[in-house]
Residue frames as qw, qx, qy, qz and C-alpha x, y, z in Angstrom:
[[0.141, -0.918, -0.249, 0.277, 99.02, 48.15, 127.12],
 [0.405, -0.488, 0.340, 0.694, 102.37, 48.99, 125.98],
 [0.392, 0.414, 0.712, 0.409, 101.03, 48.26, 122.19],
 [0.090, 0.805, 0.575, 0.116, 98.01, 50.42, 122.88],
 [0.196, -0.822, 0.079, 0.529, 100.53, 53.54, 123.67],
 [0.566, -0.134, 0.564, 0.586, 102.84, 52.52, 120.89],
 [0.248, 0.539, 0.737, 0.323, 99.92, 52.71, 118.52],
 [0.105, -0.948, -0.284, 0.099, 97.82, 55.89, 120.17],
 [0.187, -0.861, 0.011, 0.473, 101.18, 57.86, 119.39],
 [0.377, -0.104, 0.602, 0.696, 101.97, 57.02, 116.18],
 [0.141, 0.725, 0.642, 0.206, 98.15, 57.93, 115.46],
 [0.184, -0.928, -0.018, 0.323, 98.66, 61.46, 117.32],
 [0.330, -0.705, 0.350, 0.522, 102.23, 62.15, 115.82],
 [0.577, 0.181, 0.656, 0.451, 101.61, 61.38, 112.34],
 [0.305, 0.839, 0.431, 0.129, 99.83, 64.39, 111.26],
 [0.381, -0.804, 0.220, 0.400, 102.31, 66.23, 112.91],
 [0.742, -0.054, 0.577, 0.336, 104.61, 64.58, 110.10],
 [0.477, 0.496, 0.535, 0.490, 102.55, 65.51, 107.19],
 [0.065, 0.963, 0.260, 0.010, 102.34, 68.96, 108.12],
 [0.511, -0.549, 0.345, 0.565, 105.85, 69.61, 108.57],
 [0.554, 0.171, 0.628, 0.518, 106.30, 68.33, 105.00],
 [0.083, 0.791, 0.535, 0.284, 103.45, 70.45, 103.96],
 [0.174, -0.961, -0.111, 0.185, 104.97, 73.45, 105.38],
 [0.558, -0.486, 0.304, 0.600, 108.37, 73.08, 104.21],
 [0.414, 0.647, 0.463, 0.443, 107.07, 73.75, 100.11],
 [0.090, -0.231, -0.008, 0.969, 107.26, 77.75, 99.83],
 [0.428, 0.733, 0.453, -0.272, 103.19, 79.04, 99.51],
 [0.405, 0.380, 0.692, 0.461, 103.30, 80.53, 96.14],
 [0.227, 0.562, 0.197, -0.771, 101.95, 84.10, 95.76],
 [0.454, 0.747, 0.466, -0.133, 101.71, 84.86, 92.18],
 [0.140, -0.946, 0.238, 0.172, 104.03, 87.51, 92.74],
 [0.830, 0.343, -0.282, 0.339, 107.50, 87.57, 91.38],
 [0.491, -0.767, -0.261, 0.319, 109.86, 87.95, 93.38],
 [0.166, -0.930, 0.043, 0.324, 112.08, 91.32, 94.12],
 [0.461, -0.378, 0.639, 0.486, 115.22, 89.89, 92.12],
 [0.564, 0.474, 0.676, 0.010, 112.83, 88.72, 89.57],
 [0.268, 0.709, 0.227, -0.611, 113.38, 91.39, 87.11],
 [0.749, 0.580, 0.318, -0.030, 112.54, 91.31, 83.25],
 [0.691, 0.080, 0.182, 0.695, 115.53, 91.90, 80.48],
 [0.013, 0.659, -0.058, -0.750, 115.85, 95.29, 79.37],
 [0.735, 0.599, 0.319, 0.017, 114.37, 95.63, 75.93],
 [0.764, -0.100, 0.218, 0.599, 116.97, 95.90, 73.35],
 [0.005, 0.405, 0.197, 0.893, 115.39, 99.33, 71.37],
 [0.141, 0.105, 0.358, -0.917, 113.78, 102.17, 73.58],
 [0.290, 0.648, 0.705, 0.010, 109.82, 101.88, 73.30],
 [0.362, 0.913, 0.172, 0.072, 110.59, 105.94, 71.73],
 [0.670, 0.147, -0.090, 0.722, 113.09, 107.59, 70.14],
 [0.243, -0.269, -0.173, 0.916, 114.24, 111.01, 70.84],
 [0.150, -0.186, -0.450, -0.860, 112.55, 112.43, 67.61],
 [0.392, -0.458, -0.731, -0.321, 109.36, 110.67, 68.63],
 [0.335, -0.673, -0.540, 0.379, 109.15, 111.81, 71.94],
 [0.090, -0.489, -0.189, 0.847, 109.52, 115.48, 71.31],
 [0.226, -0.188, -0.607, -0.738, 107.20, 115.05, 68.41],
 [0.394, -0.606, -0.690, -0.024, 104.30, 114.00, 71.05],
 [0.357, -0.414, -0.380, 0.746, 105.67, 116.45, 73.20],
 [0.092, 0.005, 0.378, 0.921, 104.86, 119.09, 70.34],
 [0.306, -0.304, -0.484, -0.761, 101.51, 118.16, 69.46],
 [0.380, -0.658, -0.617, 0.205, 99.99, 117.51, 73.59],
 [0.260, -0.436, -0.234, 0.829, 101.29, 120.96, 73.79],
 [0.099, -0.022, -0.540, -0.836, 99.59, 122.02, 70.73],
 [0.388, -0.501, -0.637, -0.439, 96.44, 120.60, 71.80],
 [0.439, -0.431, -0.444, 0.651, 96.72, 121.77, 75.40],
 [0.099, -0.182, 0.145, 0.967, 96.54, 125.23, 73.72],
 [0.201, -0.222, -0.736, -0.607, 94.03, 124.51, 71.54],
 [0.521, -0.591, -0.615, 0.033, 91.47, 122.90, 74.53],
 [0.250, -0.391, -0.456, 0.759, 92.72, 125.97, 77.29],
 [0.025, -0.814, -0.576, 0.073, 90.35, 128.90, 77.48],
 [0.208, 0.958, 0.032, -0.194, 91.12, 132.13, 75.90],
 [0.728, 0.576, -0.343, 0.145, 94.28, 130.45, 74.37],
 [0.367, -0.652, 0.585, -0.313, 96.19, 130.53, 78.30],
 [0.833, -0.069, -0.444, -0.322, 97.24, 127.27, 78.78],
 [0.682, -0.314, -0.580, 0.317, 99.09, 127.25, 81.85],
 [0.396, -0.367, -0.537, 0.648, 98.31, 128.68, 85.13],
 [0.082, 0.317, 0.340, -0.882, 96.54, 131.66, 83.97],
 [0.187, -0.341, -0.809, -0.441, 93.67, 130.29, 82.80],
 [0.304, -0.234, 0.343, -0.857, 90.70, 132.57, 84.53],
 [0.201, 0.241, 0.917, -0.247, 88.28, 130.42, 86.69],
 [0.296, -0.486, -0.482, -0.667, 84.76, 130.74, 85.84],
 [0.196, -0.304, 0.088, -0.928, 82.73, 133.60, 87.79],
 [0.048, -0.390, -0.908, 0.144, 79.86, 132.02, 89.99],
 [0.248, -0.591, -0.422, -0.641, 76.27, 133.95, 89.29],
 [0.017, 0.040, -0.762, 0.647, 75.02, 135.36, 91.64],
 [0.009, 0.321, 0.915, -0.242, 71.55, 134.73, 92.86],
 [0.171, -0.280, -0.389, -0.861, 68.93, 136.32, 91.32],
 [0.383, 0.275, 0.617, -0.629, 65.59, 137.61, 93.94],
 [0.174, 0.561, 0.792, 0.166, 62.09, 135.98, 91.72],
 [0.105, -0.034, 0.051, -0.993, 60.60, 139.17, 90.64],
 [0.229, 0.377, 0.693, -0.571, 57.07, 140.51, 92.43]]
């Protein structure tokens, strides 16, 4: 009888065992983590010149695309019709 306990809790308290194990791993996200963080590149992705060249020509086309040449903030809405009666 003693055996049959010996046994019947080493059967019960083994899974116990492998899960521990199995829980001590760290799960994995995908994610990097917060510390994780890439070098700094060694040249800028633009230079000065370059960025106020783009700056030059989205403001150029900004002008271009705005309605009577306004291109900020007093651009006039368009007017809703009004409803015309079917004539008799």
């Amino acid at each position: 009888m003693a055996a049959s306990a010996i046994l019947l809790s080493v059967v019960v308290l083994a899974p116990l065992g492998t899960r521990a194990e199995e829980l001590a791993h760290p799960k994995t996200t995908g994610y990097p983590a917060a510390e994780d963080v890439p070098p700094r590149p060694e040249k800028p992705a633009m230079t000065a010149d370059e960025q106020l060249k783009l700056k030059k020509e989205l403001s150029a086309t900004r002008d271009r695309q705005a309605p009577g040449g306004k291109a900020r903030g007093g651009a006039a809405r368009a007017q809703p019709k009004k409803p015309t009666t079917p004539a008799q």
